[in-house]
Every structure is written in structure tokens, then in C-alpha cells.
N, CA, C and O of each residue as an XYZ file, in Angstrom:
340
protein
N     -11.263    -33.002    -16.920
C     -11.046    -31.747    -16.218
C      -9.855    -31.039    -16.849
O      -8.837    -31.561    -17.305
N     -10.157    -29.833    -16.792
C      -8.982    -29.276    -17.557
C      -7.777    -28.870    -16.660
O      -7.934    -28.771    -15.443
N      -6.705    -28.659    -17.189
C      -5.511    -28.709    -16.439
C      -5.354    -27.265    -15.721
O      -4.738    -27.094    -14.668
N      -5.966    -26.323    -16.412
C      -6.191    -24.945    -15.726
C      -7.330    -24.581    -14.720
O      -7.634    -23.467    -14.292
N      -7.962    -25.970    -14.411
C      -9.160    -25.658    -13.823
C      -8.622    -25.618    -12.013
O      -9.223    -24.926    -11.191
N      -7.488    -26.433    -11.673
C      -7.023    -26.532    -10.610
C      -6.063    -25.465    -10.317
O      -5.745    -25.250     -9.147
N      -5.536    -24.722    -11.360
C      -4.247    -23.885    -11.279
C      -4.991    -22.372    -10.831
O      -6.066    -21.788    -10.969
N      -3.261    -22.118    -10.024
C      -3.739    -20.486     -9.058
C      -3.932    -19.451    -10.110
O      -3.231    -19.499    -11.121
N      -4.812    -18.533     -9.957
C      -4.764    -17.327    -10.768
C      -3.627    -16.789    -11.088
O      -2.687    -16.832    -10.294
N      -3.527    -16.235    -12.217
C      -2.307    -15.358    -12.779
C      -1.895    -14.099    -11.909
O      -2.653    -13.129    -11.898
N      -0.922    -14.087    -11.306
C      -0.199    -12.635    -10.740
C       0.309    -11.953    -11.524
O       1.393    -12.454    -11.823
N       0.042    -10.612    -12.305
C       0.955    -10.005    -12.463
C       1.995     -9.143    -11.576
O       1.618     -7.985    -11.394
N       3.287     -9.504    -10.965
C       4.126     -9.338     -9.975
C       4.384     -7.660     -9.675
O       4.269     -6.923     -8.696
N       4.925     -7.457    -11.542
C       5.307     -5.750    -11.827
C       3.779     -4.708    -11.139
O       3.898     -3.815    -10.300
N       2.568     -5.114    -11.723
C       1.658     -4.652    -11.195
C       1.418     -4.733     -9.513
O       0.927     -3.713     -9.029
N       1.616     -5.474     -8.890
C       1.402     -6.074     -7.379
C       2.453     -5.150     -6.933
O       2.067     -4.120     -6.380
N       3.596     -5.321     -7.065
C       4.833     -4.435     -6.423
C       4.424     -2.923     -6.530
O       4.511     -2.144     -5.581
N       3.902     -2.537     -7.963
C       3.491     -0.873     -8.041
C       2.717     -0.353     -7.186
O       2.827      0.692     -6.545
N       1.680     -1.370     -7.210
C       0.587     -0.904     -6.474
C       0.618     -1.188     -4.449
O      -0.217     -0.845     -3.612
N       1.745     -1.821     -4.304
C       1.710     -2.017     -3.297
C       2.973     -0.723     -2.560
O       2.915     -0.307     -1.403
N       4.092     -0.280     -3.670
C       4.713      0.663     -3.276
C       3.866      2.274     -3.224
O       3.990      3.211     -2.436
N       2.913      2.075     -4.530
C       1.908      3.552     -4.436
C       0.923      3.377     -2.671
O       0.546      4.271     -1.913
N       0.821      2.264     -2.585
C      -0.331      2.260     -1.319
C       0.767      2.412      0.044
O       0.377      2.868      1.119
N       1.881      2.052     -0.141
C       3.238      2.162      0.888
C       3.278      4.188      1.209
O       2.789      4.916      2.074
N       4.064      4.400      0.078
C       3.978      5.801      0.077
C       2.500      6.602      0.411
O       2.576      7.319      1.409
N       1.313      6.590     -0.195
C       0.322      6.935      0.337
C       0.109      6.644      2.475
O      -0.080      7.488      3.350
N       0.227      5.438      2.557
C       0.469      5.487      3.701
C       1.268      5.824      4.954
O       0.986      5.765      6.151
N       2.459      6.231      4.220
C       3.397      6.698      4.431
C       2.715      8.626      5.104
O       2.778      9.214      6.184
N       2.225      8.909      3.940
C       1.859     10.306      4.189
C       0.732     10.325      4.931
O       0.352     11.468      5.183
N       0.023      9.399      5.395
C      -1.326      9.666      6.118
C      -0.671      9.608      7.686
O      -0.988     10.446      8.531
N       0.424      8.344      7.999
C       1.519      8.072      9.106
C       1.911      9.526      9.471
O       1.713      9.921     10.620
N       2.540     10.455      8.395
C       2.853     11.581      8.727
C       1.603     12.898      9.134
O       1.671     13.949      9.771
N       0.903     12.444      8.660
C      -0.550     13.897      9.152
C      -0.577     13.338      9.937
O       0.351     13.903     10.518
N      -0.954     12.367     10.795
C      -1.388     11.818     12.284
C      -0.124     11.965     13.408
O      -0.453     12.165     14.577
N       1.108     11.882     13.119
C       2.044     12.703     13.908
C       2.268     14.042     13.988
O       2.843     14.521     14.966
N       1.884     14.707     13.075
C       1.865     16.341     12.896
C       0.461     16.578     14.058
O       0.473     17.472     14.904
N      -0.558     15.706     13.903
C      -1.559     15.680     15.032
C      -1.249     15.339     16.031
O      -1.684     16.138     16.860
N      -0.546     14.326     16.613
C      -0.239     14.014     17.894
C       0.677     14.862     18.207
O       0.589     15.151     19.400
N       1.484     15.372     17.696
C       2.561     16.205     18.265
C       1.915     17.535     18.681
O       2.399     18.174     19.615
N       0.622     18.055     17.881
C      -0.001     19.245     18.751
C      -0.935     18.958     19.629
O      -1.184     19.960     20.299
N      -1.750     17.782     20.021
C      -2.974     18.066     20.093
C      -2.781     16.313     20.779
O      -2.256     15.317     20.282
N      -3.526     16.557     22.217
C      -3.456     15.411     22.834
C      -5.055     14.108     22.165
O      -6.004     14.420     21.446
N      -4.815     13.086     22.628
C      -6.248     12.316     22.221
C      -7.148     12.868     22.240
O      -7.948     13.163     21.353
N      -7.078     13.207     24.003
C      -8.627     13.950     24.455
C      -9.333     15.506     23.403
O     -10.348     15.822     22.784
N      -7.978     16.066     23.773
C      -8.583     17.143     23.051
C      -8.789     16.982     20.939
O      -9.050     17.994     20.288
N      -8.640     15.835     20.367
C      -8.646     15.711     19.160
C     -10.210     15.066     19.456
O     -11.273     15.393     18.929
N     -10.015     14.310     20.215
C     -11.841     13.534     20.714
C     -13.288     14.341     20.777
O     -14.411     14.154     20.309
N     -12.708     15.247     21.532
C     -13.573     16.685     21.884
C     -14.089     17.735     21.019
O     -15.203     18.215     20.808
N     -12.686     17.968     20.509
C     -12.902     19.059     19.514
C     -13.356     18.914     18.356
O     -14.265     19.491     17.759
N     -12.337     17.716     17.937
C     -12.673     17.394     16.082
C     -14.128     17.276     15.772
O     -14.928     17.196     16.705
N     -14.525     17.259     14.552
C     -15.705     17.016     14.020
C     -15.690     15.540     13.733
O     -14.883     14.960     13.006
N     -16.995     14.848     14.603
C     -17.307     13.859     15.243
C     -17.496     12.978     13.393
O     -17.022     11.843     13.339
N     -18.037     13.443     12.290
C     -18.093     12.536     10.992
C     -16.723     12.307     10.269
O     -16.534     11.444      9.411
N     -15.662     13.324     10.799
C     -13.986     12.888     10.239
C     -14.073     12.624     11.019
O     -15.100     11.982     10.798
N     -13.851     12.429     12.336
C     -12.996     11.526     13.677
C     -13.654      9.823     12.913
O     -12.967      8.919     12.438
N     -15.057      9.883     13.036
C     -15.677      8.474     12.458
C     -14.925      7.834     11.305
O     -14.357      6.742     11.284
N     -15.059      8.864     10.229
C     -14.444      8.817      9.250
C     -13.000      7.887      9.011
O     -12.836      6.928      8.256
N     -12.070      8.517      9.907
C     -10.658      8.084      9.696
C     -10.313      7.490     10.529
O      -9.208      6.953     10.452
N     -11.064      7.350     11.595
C     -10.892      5.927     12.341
C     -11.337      4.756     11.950
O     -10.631      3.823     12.333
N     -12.683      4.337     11.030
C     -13.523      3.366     10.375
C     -12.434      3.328      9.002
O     -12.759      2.348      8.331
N     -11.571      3.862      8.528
C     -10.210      3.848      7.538
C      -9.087      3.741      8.136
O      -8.286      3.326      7.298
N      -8.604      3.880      9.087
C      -7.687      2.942      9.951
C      -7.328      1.491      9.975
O      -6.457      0.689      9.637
N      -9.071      1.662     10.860
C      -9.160      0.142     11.353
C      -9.608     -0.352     10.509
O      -9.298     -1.497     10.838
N     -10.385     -0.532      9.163
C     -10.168     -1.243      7.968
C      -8.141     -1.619      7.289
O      -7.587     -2.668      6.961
N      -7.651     -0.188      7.354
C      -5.851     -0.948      7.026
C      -5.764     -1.420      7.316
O      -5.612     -2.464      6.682
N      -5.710     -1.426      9.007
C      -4.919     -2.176     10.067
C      -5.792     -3.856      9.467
O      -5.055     -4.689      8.939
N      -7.138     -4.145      9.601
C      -7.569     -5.426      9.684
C      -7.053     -6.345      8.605
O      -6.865     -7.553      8.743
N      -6.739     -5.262      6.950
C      -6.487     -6.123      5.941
C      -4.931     -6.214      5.809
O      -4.538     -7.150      5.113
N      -4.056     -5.467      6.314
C      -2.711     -5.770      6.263
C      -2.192     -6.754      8.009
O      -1.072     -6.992      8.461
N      -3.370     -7.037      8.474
C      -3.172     -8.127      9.725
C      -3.613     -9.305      8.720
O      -2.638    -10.037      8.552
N      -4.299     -9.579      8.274
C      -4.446    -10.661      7.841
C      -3.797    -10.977      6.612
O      -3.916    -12.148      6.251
N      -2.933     -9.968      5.657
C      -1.853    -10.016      4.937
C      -0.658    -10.727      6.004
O      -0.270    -11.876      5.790
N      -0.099     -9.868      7.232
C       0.763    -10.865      7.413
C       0.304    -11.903      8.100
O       1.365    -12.383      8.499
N      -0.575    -12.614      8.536
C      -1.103    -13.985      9.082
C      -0.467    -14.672      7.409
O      -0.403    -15.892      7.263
N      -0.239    -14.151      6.794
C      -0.180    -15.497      5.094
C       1.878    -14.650      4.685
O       2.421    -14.720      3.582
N       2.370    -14.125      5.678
C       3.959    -13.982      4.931
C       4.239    -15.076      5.839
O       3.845    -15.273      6.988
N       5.326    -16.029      4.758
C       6.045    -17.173      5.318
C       7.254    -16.939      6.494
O       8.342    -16.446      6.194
N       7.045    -17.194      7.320
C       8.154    -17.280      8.420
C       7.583    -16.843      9.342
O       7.931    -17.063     10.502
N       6.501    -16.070      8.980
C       6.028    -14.785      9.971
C       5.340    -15.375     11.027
O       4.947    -16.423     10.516
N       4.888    -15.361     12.353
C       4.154    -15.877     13.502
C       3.817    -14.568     14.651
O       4.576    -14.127     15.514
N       2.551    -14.181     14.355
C       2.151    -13.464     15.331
C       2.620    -11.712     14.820
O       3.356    -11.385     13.889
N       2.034    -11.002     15.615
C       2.513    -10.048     14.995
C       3.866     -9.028     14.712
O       4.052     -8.346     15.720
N       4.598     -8.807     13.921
C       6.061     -8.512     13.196
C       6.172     -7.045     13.386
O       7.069     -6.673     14.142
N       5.294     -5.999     12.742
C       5.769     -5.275     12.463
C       4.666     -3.957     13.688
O       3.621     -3.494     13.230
N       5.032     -3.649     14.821
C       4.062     -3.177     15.580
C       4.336     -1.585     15.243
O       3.631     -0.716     15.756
């Protein structure tokens, strides 16, 4: 058996950090359009009014973040339960 056959995949770290600060900042700005929304415009009336394929839309892209950065921190060391609400 070869000695690389058991070993973890290669990380490149510089790449992981970039891409995790570009997806930070991106999220960062989506955090900010959804308070520029809540600050005018209550649930109900965003429920009502909006067009029902973006409301789908960016809620089914939400709750995809939310599920894969929950199960990102289920794997940070120290971490127990949820950290960052």
C-alpha cells in the first residue's frame, strides 16, 4: 500500500483563506441588502408583496448558507453547539 494512499488531501491554505475572505465580504453585502429591507419593510409586507420566485429564490440561498456553514462549525475545534448566532 502506498504511503499516500492513507494521507489527507493537499490544502492549499493561501487559496482557502482567499476564498473564504471573498465569500466573507460577499456575505457581508447580502447581510447588508436584507437590513436595508428590514429596516423599510416589515416580514408580512415583504411576504405579500415581493415576487413570490425571488422571495423562493433567496430564501432556498439562505437556507442552503446557513446549512453549510452549520455544519462547518459542528467540525471548528473547541466549538459545541451553536457560537456565532
Amino acid at each position: 500500500m502506498s504511503h499516500f494512499a492513507d494521507s489527507k488531501p493537499r490544502i492549499d491554505m493561501f487559496k482557502l483563506d482567499g476564498d473564504l475572505r471573498d465569500a466573507y465580504v460577499e456575505l457581508l453585502g447580502a447581510q447588508f441588502a436584507v437590513d436595508r429591507i428590514q429596516s423599510r419593510y416589515s416580514a408580512e409586507i415583504v411576504a405579500k408583496n415581493g415576487g413570490s420566485f425571488l422571495l423562493r429564490r433567496s430564501i432556498s440561498a439562505a437556507t442552503a448558507i446557513s446549512a453549510y456553514f452549520r455544519e462547518v462549525e459542528k467540525h471548528i475545534p473547541g466549538v459545541e453547539g451553536p457560537r456565532f448566532a
